[in-house]
C-alpha positions in Angstrom: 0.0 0.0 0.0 1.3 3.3 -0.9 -0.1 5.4 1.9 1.9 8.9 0.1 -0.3 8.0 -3.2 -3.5 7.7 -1.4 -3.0 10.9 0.4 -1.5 13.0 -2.9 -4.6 12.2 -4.5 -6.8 12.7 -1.4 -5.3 16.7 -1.7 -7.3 16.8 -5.0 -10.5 15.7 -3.6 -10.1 18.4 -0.5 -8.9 20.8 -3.3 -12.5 20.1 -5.2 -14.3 20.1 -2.2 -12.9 23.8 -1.5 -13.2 24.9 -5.2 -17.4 23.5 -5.5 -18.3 25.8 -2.6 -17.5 29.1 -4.4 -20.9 28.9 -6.1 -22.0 28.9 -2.6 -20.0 31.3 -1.6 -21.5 33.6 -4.6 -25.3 32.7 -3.4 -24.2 34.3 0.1 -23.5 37.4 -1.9 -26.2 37.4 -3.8 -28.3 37.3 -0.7 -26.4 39.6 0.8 -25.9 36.8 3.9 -22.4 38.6 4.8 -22.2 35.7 7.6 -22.2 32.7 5.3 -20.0 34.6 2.9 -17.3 35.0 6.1 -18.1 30.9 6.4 -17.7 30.2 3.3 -14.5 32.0 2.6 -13.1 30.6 6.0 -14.5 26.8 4.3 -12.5 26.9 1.5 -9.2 28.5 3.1 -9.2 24.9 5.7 -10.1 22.9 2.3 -6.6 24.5 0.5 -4.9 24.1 3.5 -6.3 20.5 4.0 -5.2 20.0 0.5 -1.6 21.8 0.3 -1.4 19.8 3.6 -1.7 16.4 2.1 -0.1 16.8 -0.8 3.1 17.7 0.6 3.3 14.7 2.5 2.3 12.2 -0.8 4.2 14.4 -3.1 7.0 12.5 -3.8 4.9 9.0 -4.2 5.3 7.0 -6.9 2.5 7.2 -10.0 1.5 3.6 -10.4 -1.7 3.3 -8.6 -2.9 -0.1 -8.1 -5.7 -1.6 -7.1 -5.6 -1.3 -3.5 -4.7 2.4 -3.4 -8.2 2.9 -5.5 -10.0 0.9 -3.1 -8.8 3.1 -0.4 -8.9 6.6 -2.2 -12.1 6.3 -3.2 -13.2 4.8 0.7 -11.5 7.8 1.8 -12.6 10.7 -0.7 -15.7 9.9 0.5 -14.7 10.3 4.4 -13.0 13.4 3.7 -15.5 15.4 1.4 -18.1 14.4 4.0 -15.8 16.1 6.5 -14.7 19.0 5.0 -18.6 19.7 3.8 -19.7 19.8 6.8 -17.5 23.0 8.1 -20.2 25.6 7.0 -23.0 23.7 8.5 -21.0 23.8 11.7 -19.4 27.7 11.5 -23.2 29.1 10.6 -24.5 28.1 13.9 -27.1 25.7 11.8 -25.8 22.4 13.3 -23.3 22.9 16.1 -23.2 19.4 16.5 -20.0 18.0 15.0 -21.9 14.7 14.2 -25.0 16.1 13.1 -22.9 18.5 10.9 -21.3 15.5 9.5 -24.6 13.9 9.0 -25.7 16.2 7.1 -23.0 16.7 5.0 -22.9 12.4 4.2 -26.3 12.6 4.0 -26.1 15.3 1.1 -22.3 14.2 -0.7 -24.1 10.3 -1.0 -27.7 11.6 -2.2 -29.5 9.8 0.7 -31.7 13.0 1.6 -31.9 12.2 5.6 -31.8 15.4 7.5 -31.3 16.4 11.1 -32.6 19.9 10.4 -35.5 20.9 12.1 -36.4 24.2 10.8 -34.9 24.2 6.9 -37.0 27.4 6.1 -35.0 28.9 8.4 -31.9 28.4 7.5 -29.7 31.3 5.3 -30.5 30.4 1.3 -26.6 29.8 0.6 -26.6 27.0 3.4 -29.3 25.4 1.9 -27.8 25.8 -1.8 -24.6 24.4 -0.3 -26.5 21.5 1.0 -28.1 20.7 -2.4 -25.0 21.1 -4.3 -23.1 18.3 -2.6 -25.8 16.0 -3.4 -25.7 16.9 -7.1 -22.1 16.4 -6.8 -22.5 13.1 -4.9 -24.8 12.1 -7.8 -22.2 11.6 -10.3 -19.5 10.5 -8.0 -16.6 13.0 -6.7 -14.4 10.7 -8.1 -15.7 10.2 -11.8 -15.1 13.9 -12.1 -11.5 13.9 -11.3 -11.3 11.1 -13.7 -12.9 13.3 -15.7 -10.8 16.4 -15.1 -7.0 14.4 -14.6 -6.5 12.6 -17.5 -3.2 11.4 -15.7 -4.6 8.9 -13.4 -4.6 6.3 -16.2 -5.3 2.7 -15.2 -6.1 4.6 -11.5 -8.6 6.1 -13.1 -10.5 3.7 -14.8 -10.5 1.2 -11.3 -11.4 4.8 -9.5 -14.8 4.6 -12.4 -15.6 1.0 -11.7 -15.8 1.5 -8.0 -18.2 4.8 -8.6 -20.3 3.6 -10.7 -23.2 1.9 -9.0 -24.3 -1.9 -10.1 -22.8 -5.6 -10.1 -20.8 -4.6 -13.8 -19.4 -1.3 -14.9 -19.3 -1.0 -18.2 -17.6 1.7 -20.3 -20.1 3.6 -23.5 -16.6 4.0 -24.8 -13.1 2.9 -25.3 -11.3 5.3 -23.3 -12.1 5.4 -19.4 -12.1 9.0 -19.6 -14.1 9.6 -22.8 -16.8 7.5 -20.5 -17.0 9.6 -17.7 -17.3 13.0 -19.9 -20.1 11.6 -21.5 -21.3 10.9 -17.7 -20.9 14.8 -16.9 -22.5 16.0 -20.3 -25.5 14.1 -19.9 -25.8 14.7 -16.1 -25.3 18.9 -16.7 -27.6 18.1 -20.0 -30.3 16.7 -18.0 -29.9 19.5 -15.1 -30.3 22.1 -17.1 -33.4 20.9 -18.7 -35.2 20.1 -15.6 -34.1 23.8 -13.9 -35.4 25.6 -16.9 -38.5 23.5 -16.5 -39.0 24.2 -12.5 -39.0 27.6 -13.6 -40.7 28.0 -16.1 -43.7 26.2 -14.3 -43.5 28.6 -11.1 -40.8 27.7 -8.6 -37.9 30.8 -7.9 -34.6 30.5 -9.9 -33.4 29.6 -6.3 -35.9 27.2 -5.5 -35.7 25.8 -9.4 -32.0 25.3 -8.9 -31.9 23.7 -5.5 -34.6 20.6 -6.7 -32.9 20.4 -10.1 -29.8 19.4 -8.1 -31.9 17.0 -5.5 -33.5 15.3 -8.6 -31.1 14.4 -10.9 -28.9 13.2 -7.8 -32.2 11.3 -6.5 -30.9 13.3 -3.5 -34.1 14.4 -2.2 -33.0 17.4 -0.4 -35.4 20.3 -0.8 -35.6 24.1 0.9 -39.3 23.6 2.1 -39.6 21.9 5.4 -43.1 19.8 4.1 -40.3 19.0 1.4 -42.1 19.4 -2.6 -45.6 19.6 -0.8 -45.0 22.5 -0.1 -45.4 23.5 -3.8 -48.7 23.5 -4.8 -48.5 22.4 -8.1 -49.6 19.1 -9.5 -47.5 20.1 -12.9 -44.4 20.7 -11.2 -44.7 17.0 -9.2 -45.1 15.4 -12.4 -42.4 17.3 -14.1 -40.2 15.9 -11.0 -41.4 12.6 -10.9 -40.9 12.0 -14.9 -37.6 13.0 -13.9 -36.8 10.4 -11.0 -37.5 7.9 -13.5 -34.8 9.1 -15.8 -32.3 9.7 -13.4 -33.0 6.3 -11.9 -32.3 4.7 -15.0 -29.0 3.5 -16.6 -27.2 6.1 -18.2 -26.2 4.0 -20.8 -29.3 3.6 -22.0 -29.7 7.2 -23.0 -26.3 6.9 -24.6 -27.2 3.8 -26.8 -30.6 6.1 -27.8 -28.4 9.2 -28.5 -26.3 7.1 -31.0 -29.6 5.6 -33.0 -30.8 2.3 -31.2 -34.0 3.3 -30.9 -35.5 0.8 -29.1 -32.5 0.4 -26.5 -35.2 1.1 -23.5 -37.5 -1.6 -24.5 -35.1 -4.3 -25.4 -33.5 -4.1 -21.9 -34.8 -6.0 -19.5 -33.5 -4.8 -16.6 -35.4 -1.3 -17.9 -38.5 -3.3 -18.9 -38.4 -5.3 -14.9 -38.3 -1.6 -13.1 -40.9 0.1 -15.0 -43.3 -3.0 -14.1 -42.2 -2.8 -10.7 -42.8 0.7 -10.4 -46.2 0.6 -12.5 -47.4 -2.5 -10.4 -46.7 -0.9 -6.4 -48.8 2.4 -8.3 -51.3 0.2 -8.9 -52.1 -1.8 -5.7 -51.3 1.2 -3.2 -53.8 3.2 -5.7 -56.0 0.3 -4.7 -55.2 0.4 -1.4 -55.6 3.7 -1.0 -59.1 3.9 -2.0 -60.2 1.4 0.2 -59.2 -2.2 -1.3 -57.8 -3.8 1.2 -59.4 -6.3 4.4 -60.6 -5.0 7.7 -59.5 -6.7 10.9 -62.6 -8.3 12.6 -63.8 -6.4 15.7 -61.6 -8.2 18.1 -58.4 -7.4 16.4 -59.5 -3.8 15.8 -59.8 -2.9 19.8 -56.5 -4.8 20.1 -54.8 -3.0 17.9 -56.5 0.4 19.1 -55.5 0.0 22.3 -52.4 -1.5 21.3 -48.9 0.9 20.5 -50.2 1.5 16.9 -53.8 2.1 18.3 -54.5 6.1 18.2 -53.1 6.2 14.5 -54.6 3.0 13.2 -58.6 4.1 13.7 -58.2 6.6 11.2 -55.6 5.0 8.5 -57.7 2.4 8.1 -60.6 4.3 8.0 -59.2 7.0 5.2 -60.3 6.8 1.8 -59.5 8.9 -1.7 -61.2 9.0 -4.9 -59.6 7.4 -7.8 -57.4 10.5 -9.4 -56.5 11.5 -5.7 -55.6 8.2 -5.1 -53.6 7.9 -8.0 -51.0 11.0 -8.4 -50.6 10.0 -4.7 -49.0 6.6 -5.0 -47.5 7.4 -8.2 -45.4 10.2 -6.9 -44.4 8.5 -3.2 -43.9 5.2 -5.0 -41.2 6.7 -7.7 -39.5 8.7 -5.0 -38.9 5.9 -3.0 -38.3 3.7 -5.6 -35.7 5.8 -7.4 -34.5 6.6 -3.9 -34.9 10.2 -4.3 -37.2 10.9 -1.1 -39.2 13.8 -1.7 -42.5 13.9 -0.1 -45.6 15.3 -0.9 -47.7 13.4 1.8 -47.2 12.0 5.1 -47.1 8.3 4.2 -47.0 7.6 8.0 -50.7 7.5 7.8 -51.5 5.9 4.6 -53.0 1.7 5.0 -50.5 -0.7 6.2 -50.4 -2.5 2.9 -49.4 1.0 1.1 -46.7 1.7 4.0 -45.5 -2.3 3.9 -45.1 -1.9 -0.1 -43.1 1.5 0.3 -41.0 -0.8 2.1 -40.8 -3.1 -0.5 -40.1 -0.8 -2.9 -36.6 1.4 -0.6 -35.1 -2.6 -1.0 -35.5 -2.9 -5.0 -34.1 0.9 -6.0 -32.9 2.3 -9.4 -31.2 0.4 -12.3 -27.5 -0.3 -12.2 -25.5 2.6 -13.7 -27.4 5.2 -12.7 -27.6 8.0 -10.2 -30.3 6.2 -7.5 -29.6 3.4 -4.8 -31.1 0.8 -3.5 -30.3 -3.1 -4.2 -30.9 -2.3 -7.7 -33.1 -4.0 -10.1 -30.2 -6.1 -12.0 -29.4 -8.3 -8.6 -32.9 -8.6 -8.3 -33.6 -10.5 -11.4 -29.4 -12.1 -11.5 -31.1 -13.6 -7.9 -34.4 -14.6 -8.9 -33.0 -16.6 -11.9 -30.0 -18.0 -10.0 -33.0 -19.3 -7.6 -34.9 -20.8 -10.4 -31.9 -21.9 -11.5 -30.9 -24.0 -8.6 -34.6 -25.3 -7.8 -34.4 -27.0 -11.3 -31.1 -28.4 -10.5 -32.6 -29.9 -7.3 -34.6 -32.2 -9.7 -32.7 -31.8 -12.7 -29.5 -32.4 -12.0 -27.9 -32.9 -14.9 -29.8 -29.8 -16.8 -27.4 -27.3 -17.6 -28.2 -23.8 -17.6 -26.9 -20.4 -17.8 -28.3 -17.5 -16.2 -29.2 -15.0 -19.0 -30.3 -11.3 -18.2 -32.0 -10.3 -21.9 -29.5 -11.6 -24.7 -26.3 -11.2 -22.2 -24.9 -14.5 -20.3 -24.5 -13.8 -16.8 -20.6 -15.1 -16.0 -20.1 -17.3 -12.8 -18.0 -14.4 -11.6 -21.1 -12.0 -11.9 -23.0 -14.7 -10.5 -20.7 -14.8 -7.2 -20.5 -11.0 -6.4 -24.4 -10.8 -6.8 -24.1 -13.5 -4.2 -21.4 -11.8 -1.9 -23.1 -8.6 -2.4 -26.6 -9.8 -0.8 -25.0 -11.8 2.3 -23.2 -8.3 2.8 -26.2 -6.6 2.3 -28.4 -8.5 4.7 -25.5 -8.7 7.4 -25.5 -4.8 7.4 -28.8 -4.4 7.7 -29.4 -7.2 10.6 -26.7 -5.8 12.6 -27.8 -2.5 11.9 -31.2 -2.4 13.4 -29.6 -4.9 16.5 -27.7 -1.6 17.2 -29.9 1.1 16.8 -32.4 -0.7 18.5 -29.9 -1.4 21.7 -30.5 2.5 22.1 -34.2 2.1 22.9 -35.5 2.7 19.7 -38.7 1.0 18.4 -38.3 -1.4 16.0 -40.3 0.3 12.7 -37.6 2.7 13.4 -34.8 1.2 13.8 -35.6 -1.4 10.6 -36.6 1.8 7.6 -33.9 3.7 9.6 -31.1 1.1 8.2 -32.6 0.7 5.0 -32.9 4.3 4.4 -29.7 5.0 4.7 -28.0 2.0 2.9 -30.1 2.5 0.2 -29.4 6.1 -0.1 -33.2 6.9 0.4 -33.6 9.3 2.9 -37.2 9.3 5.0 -38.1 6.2 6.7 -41.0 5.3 8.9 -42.1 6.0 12.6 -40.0 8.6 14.1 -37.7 8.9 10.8 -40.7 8.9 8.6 -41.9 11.4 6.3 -42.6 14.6 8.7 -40.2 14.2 10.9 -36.1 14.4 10.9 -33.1 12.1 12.2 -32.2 14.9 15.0 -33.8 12.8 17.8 -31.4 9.9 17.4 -28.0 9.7 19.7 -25.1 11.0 18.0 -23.9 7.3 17.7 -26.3 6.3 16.1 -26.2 9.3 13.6 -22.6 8.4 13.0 -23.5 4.7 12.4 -26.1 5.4 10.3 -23.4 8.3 8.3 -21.7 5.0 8.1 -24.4 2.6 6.1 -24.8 6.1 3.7 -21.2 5.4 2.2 -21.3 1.8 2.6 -24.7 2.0 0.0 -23.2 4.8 -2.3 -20.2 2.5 -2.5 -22.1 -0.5 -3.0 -20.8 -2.2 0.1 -17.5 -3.8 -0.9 -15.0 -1.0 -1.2 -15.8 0.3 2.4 -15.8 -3.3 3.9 -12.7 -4.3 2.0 -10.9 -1.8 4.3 -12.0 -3.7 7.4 -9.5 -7.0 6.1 -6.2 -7.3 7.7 -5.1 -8.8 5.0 -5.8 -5.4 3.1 -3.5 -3.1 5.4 -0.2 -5.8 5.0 2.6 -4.3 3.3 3.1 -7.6 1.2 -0.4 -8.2 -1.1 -1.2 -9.0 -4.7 -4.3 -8.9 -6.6 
């Protein structure tokens, strides 16, 4: 391990990190907030120093960077922008806390949209830019834009673009590593300024236009109204942002196979084809549910459960019908922000049926499509495990059937086939451990379960006293920091943070 490499390279991140908060810094002026702007300016001069800092201790490391030292840069970069984001939150006065501060910043850097704020409208307009920003920046990976940007990292780079871009199989639109991620950057800036000019042109300020452009195409879900894009009383400009979701949920190299003439690249893949149907289908039965489909508990059960811990809230979920229309625009909007793991809400889902609140759950485990800017499990493992299942049950009888797992027209190699596998004991471990832990700090268990997966799948609002009207600032700070933790470990995809938790990883003598 080259430890001198790893921290050159780190100086670049901190050097990004300092240079991406000038537009904040230029929002404060603007607004004529003179504090921020002294907060700002005071951010980025600890961000150069950070970064002159490290760099003169790496700068005479050799270039070669292997494998290892991208695992551990890109670990780190992470870490550190998280860190060195959260300075203005915590020299404005907003979050004093150094763990809610940092929080906030992870929350925003890996587009998970948890918050520990309590009052957003309150807070000065170049904070809450600053806070929307890193998530638009977390969207397309801090990394992929140096790779973008320093041509120089070579085979560096193109293992720093594997382990940003989200799925079981990064695959390149193009030859050159590089040429890939500018494409990544053109469409992403493409896309944002479309869906700004939109926002605006349909009623929302340039500021507020601007700071759910950046919360959208991240799937971030950060927004600057406390009842989040409720507050915006506009059924046009919730359709607008949930057309959106979709795309930025999907894989961007699908919009690069349409933009070079295969038409018909959406509907051939199947992966594409699975989460539309998903997406379409939990619209459809919380729609259902929502206007009154579902089974009533017979009298007994109903004064159990009314006198039971869900009791005051369960007479009048239950009870709580909409027309078809209401019903409808309802679940397809809260079903495509979870799904897509963006997290904006337009109602408090707290209080929707069971079934509709048990499918939302449902729908934070499946997430986005590989390759593109949401979380979650994604839809690809999904159907790799579903098929791998079927696959094995027919072996169980059929022994000596041989089969190979197919997603569309591609062959899914045994290699594939063992990460997807790795991936979801990983996954699961996480998530039981996780809610063990929060829930040794006396938290109920709705809680402490969406709390986990929230945050691992980059999600943001949970259920109980996470869900969607309420924030993450009554949790302990340990368990803020934890939960900080499961943000990277999802944007990461689980094995380039865990990685650094082997021994074997740290000795000086180690081959691929």
């Amino acid at each position: 391990m080259s430890y001198k490499l790893v921290l050159r390279y780190l100086a670049y991140i901190a050097i990004v990190c300092g240079i991406t908060m000038v537009p904040a810094l230029i929002c404060s002026l603007v607004y004529v907030e003179t504090m921020e702007a002294i907060v700002f300016v005071g951010s980025i001069a600890i961000c150069l120093a950070v970064s002159y800092a490290l760099y003169l201790i790496g700068r005479n490391a050799p270039d070669a960077m292997r494998q290892r030292e991208s695992l551990a840069l890109v670990g780190f970069s992470w870490i550190l922008a998280a860190g060195l984001g959260a300075l203005p939150y915590m020299f404005s006065g907003i979050l004093v806390n150094p763990a809610d501060a940092f929080f906030e910043s992870m929350s925003g850097f890996t587009t998970t949209g948890s918050t520990v704020l309590q009052d957003i409208e309150a807070a000065p307009r170049s904070i809450l830019f600053w806070r929307s920003m890193t998530q638009w920046l977390g969207g397309i990976g801090i990394a992929v834009l140096v790779v973008a940007v320093l041509p120089y990292l070579g085979a560096g780079g193109k293992q720093m673009f594997k382990l940003e871009a989200p799925g079981p199989e990064s695959k390149s639109f193009r030859p050159r590593i590089r040429d890939t991620a500018k494409f990544l950057c053109q469409f992403y800036l493409g896309l944002s300024a479309v869906l700004f000019v939109l926002l605006w042109a349909e009623g929302m300020s340039p500021f507020d236009a601007i700071c759910h452009t950046f919360a959208t195409v991240s799937t971030g879900g950060f927004s600057t109204r406390q009842a989040s894009l409720g507050a915006f009383d506009s059924e046009l400009i919730k359709l607008t942002v949930l057309v959106f979701m979709v795309v930025a949920a999907t894989n961007f190299g699908l919009f690069f196979a349409a933009l070079r003439g295969q038409r018909k690249a959406f509907w051939r893949d199947a992966e594409f084809q699975v989460f539309i149907g998903i997406l379409a289908l939990g619209t459809v039965l919380m729609t259902l549910n929502l206007m009154g489909l579902h089974g009533h508990p017979s009298p007994e059960l109903r004064e159990a459960l009314a006198q039971g811990f869900e009791g005051a809230r369960y007479q009048g979920i239950e009870d709580q019908e909409y027309g078809f229309f209401d019903a409808l625009r309802r679940s397809a909007f809260q079903a495509a922000s979870i799904m897509t793991t963006t997290g904006f809400v337009t109602d408090d889902f707290d209080l929707w049926p069971h079934f509709s609140r048990s499918l939302l759950l449902v729908l934070m485990f499946v997430g986005g499509c590989g390759g593109s800017t949401a979380g979650g499990f994604k839809v690809i493992r999904i159907i790799m495990l579903v098929k791998m299942a079927y696959w094995r049950l027919e072996r169980s009888f059929r022994p000596k059937t041989i089969r190979v797992v197919r997603v569309g027209e591609e062959v899914v190699e045994e290699e594939i086939q063992r990460q997807v596998s790795g991936f979801f004991v990983l996954y699961l471990m996480w998530f039981l451990l996780g809610t063990l832990l929060i829930s040794g700090f006396g938290l109920p268990f709705e809680t402490s379960t969406t709390a986990v997966l929230a945050t691992m799948n980059n999600i943001g609002p949970g259920l109980g006293l996470v869900g969607a009207n309420v924030d993450y600032h009554l949790l302990p700070s340990v368990v803020k920091l934890f939960l900080s933790f499961c943000m990277v470990l999802g944007r990461l995809e689980i094995f380039t943070i865990c990685v650094l938790f082997l021994p074997s990883f740290w000795r000086s003598k180690w081959t691929k």
